[in-house]
C-alpha positions as CSV (number, residue, x, y, z in Angstrom):
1,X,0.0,0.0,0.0
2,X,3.0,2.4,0.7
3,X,4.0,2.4,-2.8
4,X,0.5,2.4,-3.7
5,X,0.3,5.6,-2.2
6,X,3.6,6.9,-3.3
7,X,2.5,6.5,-6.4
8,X,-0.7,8.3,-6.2
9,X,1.0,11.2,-4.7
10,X,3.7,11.7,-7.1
11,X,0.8,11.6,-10.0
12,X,-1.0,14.6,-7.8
13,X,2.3,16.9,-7.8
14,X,3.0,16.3,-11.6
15,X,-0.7,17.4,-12.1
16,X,-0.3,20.7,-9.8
17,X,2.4,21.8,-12.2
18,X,0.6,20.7,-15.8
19,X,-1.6,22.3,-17.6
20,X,-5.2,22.3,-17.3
21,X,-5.4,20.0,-20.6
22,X,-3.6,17.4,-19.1
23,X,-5.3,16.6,-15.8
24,X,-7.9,14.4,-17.5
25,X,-5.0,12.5,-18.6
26,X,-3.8,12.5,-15.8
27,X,-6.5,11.4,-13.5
28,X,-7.4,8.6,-15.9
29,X,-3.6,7.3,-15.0
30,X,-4.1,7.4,-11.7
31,X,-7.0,6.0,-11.2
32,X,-6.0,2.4,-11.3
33,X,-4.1,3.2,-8.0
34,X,-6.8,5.3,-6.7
35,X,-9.1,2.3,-7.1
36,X,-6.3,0.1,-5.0
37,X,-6.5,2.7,-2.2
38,X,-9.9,3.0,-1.7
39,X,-10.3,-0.8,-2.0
40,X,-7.7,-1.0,0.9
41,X,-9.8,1.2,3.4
42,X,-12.8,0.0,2.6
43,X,-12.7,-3.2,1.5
44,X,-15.9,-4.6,-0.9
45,X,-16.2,-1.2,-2.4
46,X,-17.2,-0.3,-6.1
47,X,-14.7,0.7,-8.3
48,X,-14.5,0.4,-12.3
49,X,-11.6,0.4,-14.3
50,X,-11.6,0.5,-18.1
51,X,-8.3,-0.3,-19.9
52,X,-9.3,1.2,-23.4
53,X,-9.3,4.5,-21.6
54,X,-6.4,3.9,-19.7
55,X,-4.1,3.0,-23.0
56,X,-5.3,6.2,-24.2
57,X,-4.8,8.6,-21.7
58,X,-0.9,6.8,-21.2
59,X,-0.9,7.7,-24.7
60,X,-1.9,10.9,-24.8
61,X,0.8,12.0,-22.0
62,X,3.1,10.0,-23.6
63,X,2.8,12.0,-27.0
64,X,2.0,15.8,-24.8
65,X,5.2,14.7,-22.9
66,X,7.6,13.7,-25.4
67,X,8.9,17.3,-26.5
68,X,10.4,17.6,-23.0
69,X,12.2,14.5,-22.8
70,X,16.2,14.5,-21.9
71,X,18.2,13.6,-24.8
């Protein structure tokens, strides 16, 4: 759960700094993990995942992300 977490939180700092266009993106990546946490503390809760939307939003970060890469 601890990396769980870590996870989670490093996805909420890169969104404080990205722009607004991004956050969908980015909250689709994270939820996967944010479905994991809740799951934890509450055990027998609903959650949904869909991987179509998932691959896309990767994607689509991936591609918005690739002009700043180190070379």
């Amino acid at each position: 759960m601890e990396t769980a977490r870590a996870l989670h939180q490093e996805i909420q700092g890169l969104a404080k700094d990205a722009p607004e266009q991004m956050l969908p993106q980015l909250k689709e990546l994270s939820s996967p993990v944010e479905n994991t946490l809740v799951i934890a503390d509450s055990p027998g809760s609903a959650w949904t995942f869909n991987p179509g939307t998932w691959t896309r939003a990767a994607a689509e970060l991936e591609t918005g992300c690739a002009p700043y890469r180190a070379r």
